[in-house]
C-alpha positions as CSV (number, residue, x, y, z in Angstrom):
1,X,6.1,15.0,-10.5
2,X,9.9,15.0,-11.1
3,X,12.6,12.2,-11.2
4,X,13.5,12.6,-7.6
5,X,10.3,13.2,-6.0
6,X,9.2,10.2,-7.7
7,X,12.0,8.3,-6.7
8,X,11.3,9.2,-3.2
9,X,7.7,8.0,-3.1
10,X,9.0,4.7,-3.8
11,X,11.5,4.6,-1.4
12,X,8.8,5.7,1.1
13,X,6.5,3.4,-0.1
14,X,8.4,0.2,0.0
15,X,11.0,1.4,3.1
16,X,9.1,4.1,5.1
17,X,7.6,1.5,7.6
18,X,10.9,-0.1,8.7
19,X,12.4,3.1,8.8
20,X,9.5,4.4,11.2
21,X,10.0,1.2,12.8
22,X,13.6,1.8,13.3
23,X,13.2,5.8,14.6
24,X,10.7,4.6,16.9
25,X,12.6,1.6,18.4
26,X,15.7,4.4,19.1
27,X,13.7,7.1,20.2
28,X,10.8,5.6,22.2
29,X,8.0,7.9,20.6
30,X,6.2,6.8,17.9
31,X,4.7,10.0,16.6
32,X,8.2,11.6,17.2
33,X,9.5,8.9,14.6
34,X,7.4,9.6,12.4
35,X,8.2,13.5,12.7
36,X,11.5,12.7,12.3
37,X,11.0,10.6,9.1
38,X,9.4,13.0,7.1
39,X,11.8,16.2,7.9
40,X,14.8,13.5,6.6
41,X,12.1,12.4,3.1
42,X,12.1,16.8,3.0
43,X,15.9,16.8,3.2
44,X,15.9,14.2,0.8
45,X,13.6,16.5,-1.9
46,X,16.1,19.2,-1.5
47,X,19.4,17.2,-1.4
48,X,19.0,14.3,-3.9
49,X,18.9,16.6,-7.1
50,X,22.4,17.9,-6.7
51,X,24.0,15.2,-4.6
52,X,22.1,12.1,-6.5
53,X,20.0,8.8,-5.4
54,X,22.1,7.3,-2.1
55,X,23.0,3.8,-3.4
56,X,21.0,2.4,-0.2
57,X,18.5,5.5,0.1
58,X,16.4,4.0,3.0
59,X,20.0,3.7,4.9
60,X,20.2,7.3,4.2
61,X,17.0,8.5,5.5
62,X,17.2,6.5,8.3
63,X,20.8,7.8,9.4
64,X,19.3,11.5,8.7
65,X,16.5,10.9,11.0
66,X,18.5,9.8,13.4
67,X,20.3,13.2,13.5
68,X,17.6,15.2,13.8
69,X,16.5,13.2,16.6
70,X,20.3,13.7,18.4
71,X,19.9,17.6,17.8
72,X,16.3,17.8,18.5
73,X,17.7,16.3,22.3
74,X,20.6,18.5,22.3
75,X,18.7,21.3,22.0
76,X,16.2,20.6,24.3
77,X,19.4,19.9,26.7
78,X,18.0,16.3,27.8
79,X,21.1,14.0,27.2
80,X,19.9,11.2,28.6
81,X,21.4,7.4,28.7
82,X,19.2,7.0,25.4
83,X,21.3,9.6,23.4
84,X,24.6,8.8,24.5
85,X,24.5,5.4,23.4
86,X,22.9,6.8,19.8
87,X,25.7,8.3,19.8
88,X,28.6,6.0,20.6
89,X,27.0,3.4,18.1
90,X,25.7,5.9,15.7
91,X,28.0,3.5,12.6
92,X,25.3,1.2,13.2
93,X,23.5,3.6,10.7
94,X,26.0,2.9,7.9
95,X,24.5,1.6,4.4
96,X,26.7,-1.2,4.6
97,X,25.1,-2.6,8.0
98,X,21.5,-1.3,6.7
99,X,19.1,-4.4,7.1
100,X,15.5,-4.7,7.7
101,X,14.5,-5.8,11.5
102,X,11.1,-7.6,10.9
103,X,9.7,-7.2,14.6
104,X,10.5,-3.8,14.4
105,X,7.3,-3.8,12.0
106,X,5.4,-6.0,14.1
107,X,6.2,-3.8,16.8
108,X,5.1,-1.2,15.3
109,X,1.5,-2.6,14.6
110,X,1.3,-3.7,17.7
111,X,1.7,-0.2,19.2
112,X,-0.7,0.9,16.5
113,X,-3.1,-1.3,17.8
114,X,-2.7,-0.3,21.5
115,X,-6.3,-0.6,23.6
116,X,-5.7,3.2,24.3
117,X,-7.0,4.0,21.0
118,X,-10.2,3.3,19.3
119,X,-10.8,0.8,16.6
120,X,-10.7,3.4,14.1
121,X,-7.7,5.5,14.6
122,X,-5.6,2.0,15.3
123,X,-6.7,1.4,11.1
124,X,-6.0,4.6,10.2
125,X,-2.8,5.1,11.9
126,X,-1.6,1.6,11.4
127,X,-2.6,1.9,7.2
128,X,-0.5,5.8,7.2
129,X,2.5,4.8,8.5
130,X,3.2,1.0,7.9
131,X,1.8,0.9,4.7
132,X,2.3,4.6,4.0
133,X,-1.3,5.4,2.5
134,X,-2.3,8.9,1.9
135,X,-5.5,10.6,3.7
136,X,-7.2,10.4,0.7
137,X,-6.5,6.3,-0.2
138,X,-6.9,5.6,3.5
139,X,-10.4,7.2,3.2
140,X,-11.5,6.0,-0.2
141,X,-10.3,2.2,1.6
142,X,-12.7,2.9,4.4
143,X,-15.4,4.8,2.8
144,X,-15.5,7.7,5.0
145,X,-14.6,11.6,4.9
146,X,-10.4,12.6,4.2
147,X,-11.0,15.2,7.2
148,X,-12.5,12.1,8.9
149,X,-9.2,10.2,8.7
150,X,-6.9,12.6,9.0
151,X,-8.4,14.1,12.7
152,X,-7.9,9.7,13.7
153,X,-4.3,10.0,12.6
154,X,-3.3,13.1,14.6
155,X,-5.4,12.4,17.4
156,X,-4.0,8.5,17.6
157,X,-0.6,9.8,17.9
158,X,-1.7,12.8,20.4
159,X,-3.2,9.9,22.5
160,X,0.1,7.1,22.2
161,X,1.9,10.0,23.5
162,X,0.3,11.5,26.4
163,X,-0.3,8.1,27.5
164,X,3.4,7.4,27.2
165,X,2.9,3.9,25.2
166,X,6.5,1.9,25.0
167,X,7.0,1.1,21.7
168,X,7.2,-3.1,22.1
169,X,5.9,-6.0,21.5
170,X,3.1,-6.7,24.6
171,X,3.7,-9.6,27.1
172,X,1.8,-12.9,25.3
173,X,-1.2,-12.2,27.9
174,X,-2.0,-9.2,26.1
175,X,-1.7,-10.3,22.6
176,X,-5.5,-11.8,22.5
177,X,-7.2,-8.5,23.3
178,X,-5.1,-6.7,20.4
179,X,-5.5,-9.7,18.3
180,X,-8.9,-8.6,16.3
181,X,-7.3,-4.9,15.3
182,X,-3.9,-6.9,14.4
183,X,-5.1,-8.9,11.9
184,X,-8.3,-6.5,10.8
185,X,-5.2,-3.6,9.8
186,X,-2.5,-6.8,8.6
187,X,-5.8,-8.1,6.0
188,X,-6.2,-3.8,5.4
189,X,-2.6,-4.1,4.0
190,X,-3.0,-6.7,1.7
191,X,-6.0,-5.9,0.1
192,X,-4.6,-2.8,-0.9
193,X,-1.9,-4.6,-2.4
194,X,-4.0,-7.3,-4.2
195,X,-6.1,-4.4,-5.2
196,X,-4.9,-0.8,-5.0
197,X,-7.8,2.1,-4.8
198,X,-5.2,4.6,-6.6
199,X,-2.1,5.0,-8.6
200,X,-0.7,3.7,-11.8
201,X,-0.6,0.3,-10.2
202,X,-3.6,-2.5,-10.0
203,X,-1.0,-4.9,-8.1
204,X,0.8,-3.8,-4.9
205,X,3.2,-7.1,-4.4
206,X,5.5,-5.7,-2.0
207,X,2.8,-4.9,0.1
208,X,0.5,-7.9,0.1
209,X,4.1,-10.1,0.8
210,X,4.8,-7.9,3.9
211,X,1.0,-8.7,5.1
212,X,1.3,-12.3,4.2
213,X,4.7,-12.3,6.4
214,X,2.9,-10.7,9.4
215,X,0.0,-12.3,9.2
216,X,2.3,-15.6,9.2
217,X,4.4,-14.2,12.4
218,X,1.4,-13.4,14.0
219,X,-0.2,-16.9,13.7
220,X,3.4,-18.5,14.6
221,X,3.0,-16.2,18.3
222,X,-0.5,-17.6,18.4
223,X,-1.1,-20.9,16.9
224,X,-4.0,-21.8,19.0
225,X,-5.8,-18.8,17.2
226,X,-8.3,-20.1,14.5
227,X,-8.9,-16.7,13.3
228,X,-5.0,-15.9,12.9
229,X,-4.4,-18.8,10.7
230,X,-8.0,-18.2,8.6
231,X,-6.5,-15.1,7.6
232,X,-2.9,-16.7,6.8
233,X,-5.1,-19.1,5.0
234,X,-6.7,-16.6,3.0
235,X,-4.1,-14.5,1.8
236,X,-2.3,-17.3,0.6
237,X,-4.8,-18.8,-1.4
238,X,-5.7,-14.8,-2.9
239,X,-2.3,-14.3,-3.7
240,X,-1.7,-17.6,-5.0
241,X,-3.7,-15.5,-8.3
242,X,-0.9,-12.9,-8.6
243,X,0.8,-14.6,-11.5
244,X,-2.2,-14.4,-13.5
245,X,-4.0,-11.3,-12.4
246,X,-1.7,-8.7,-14.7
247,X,-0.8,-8.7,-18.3
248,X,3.1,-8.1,-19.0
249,X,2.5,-4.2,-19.2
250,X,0.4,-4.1,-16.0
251,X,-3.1,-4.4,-17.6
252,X,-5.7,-6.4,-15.0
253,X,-7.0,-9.5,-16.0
254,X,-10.0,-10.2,-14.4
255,X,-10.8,-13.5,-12.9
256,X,-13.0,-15.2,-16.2
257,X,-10.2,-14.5,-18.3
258,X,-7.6,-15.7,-16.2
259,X,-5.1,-18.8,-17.2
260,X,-5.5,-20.9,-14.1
261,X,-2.5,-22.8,-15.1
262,X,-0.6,-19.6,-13.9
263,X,-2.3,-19.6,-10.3
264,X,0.6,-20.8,-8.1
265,X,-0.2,-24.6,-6.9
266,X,2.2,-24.5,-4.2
267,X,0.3,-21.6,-2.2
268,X,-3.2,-23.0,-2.8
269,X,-2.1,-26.1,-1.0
270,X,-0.3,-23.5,1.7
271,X,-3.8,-21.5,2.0
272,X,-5.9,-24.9,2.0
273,X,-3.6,-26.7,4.7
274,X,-4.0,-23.4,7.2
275,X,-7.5,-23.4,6.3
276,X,-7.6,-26.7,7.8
277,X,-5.4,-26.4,11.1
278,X,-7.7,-23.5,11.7
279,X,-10.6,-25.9,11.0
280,X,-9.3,-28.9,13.3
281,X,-9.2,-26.3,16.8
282,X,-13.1,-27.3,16.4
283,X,-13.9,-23.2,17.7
284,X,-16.0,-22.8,14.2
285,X,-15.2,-20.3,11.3
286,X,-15.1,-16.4,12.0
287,X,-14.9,-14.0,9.7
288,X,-11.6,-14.6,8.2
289,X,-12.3,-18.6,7.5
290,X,-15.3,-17.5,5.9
291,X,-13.6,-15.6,3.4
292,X,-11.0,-18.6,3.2
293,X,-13.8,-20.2,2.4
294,X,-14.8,-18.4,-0.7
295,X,-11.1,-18.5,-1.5
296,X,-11.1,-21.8,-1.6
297,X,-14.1,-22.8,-3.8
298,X,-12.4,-20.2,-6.2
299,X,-9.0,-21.4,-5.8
300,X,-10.3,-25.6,-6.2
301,X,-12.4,-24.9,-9.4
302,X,-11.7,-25.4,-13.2
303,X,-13.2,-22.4,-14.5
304,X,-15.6,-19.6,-13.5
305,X,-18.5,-21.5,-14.7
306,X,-17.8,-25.1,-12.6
307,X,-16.9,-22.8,-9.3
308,X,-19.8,-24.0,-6.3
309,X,-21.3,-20.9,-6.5
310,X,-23.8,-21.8,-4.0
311,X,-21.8,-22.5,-1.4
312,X,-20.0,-19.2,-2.1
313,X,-23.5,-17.5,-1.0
314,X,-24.6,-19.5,1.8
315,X,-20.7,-18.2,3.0
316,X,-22.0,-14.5,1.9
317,X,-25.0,-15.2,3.8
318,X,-22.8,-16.5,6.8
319,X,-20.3,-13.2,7.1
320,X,-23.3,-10.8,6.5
321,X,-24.3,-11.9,9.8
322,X,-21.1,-12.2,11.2
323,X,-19.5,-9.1,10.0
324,X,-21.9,-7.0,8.0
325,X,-20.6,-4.3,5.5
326,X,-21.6,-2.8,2.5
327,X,-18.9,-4.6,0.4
328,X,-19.6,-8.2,1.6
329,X,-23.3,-7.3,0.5
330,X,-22.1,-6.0,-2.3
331,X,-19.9,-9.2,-3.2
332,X,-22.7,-11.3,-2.1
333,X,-24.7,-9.5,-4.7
334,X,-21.9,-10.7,-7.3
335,X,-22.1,-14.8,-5.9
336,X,-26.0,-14.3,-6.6
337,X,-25.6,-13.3,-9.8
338,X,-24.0,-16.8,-10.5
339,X,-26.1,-18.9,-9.2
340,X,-29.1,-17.7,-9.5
341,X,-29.0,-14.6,-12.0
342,X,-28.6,-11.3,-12.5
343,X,-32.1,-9.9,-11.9
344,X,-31.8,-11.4,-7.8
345,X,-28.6,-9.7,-7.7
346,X,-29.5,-6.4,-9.3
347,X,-32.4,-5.7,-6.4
348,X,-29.7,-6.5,-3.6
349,X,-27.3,-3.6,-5.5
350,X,-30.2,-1.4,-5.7
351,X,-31.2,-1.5,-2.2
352,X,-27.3,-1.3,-0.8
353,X,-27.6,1.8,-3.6
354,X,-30.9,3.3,-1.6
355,X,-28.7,2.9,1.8
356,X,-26.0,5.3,0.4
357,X,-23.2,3.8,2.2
358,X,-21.7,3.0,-1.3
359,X,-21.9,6.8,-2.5
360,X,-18.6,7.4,-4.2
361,X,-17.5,4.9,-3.9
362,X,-16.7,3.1,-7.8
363,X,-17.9,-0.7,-6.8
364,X,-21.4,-0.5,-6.7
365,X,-22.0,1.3,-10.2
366,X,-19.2,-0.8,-11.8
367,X,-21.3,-3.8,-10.3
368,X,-24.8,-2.6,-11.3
369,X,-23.3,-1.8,-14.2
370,X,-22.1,-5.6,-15.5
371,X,-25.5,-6.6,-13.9
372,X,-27.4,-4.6,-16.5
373,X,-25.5,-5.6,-19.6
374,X,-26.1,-9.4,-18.5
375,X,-29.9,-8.6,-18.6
376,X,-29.5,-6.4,-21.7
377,X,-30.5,-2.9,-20.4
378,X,-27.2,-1.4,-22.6
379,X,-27.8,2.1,-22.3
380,X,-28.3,2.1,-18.7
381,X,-25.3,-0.2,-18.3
382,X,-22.7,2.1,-20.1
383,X,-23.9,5.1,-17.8
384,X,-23.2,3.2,-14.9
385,X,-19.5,1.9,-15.7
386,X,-19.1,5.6,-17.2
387,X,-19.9,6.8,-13.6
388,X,-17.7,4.0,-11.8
389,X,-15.1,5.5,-14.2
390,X,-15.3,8.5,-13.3
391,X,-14.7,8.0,-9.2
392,X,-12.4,5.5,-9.7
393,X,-8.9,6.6,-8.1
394,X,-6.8,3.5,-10.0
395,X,-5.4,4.2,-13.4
396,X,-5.4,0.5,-14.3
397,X,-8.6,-0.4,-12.7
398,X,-10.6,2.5,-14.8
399,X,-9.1,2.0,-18.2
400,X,-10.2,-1.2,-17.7
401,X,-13.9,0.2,-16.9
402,X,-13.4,2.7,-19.9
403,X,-12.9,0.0,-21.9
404,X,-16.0,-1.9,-20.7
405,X,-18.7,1.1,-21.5
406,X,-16.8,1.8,-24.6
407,X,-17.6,-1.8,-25.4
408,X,-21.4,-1.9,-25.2
């Protein structure tokens, strides 16, 4: 990959949602502003080599777009009230006035997450263009086929447009029923930044701190929603471990080897005081305070070996029967294994390996495979981080497994 092209991934991936956002405030239609965003990142390919870098390069996409958009109408000959007043405040696009518009993102989930679509397509549309995942990492995220995600995308945005959805924030007596998709694609976002399933990169900060601000917008428009401000609670006290999750030259540091003095204070008390206003509107704990839960009885203990691990399972237990998935069985599977052993956990891995809904996917053999070394089956255990290796789609995250196998 050259320079530029490389240059404008990271544009794209930091700036392509506002500037989506922006497109589809202006234009009305959201998979027209997406269009229109990725003929200016083209333009941008060709241009940038001989003309250079724009000093504010997410400025100059977004005025390019806009252009496109005026001649796309022009040619079609519908001048409408929408164009002309592009048009008369088209300096509004200048890199001097550039600024992000926060609802615009919000906005923009929102639509994302319109009833009209199903559950599925909202994810995979909402994780394409607001966190501006490929095909392939929205897929590896959600364990199912590329062709499988990329038919969601194109049919969600088929579907927002023949049913003509305004791109806007719903009236407050529609917010609960999109509430569940909301936060299920805002938590999405910001695991792949705590955790990213490719690239050079383990840690994705400028993601997870754009889901941590929407997650906290959306618990300020809904205060009386436990679940909302479980989930605020819960990024807060996961990303309260960025400070000590990397090594300066990017290298993870898993959690036993982390210096807790590093973990930020401040946003553990943040994460714990949410956890409690969710606590105190007496509804009980859903999925997200669950998972605060955990977070909490990690983000409270000394060290990996005075952590309640027994409460972490019975909260496991909990969210198996709240929200089943493979990879809450798969992290119960990890809580056994501290507080009971590795041979309980092992049969619980082997049996979610017998279901297949793991297959190639990296977590269960990396898993099975630390499981084996802790009850001394070596060879056994270096195949299986070999293989995790091997399907792994993170640079950082299989150097780190590389390592691992090399060591036994």
């Amino acid at each position: 990959m050259s320079d530029i092209a490389r240059t404008v991934d990271a544009v794209w991936r930091i700036e392509g949602a506002q500037i989506v956002a922006t497109l589809a405030r202006v234009t009305g239609d959201f998979s027209l502003a997406e269009d229109l965003a990725q003929e200016a990142v083209v333009d941008a390919l060709a241009q940038w080599p001989q003309s250079g870098v724009p000093r504010n390069a997410g400025a100059w996409l977004t005025a390019v777009a806009k252009r496109k958009a005026i001649d796309r109408w022009r040619r079609d000959e519908r001048l409408s009230d929408r164009y002309r007043a592009l048009a008369l405040n088209f300096d509004e696009a200048d890199e001097s006035l550039w600024q992000p518009i926060d609802d615009d993102i919000l906005r923009l989930i929102f639509t994302a997450c319109h009833p009209v679509l199903s559950k599925e397509s909202q994810v995979a549309l909402t994780l394409r263009i607001v966190a501006g995942m490929s095909a392939a990492e929205i897929a590896r995220m959600l364990l199912v086929p590329v062709a499988t995600v990329q038919q969601r995308i194109v049919r969600a945005k088929k579907t927002l447009t023949a049913s003509k959805v305004p791109f806007e924030t719903p009236e407050p007596r529609e917010w609960s029923e999109r509430l569940g998709s909301v936060l299920g694609v805002v938590y999405l976002l910001f695991t792949e930044g705590y955790a990213a399933t490719a690239g050079d990169r383990w840690l994705r900060r400028e993601l997870a701190d754009e889901a941590l601000r929407l997650g906290r917008m959306v618990s300020a428009l809904l205060p009386r929603e436990p679940e909302a401000l479980a989930l605020v609670a819960l990024m807060e006290l996961q990303a309260s471990h960025f400070g000590a999750r990397t090594a300066s030259d990017g290298t993870p540091i898993l959690l036993a080897d982390q210096d807790r003095s590093r973990w930020d204070r401040a946003q553990i008390q943040r994460g714990r005081a949410a956890l409690r206003q969710a606590d105190a509107l007496g509804r009980g704990r859903g999925s997200y305070g669950l998972q605060a839960a955990i977070a909490e009885c990690h983000a409270v203990a000394g060290s990996v070996e005075t952590t309640d691990w027994d409460l972490i399972v019975l909260c496991y237990e909990a969210l198996c029967r709240l929200a089943p998935s493979p990879i809450v069985e798969l992290n119960r599977a990890v809580a056994v294994s501290m507080a009971t052993g590795p041979a309980a956990a092992l049969a619980i891995v082997d049996e979610l390996d017998g279901d297949g809904a793991l297959r190639g996917s990296h977590l269960l053999p990396s898993i099975r495979g630390e499981l084996l070394a802790r009850l001394g089956r070596t060879e056994e255990a270096r195949s299986e981080l070999r293989v995790a290796a091997s399907l792994c789609r993170n640079d950082q995250t299989r150097a780190v497994l590389e390592v691992k196998a090399a060591s036994l």
